[in-house]
C-alpha positions in Angstrom: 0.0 0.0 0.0 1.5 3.5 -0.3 0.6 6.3 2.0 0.9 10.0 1.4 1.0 12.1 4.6 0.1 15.3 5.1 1.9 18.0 7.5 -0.1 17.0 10.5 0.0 12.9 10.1 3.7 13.4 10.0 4.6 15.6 12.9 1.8 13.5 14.9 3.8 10.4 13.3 7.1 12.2 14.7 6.1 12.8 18.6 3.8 9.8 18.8 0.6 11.8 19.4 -1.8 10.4 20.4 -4.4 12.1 17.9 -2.9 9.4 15.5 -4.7 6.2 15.7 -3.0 3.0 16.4 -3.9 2.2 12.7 -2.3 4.8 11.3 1.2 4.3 13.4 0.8 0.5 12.4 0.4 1.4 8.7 3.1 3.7 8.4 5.2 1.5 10.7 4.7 -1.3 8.5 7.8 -1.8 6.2 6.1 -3.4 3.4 4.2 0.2 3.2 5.8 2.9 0.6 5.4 6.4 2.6 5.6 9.8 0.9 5.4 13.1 1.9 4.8 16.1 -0.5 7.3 18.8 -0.7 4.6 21.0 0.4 4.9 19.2 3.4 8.5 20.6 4.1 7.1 24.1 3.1 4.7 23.9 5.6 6.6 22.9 8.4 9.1 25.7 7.8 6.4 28.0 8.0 4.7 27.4 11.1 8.8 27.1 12.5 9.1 30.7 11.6 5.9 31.8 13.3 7.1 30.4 16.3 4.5 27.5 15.9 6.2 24.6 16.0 10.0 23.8 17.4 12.0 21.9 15.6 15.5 20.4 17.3 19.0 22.1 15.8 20.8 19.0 14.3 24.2 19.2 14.5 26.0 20.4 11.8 28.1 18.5 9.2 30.4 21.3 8.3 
């Protein structure tokens, strides 16, 4: 099966919300499952980081 996930399915996927049935985590768990996000998806999430709606950890950086 492949999934598509929107903004919200994948930050809930991400913290383990609990707004995110147990269906859903076992689907997109599943390896034999092909998951894709949109590049909007991306977009999105760097919006709501600069309104100061969402934090997203600094990763370390490689150079």
């Amino acid at each position: 099966m492949s999934l598509l996930l929107d903004t919200h399915v994948l930050l809930w996927w991400l913290d383990d919300h609990p707004a995110l049935s147990r269906k859903a985590k076992a689907a997109i768990a599943d390896g034999k499952n092909l998951v894709f996000i949109s590049a909007v998806v991306i977009w999105e999430i760097r919006i709501k980081q600069a309104l100061g709606k969402l934090a997203i950890p600094q990763l370390p950086s490689l150079f």
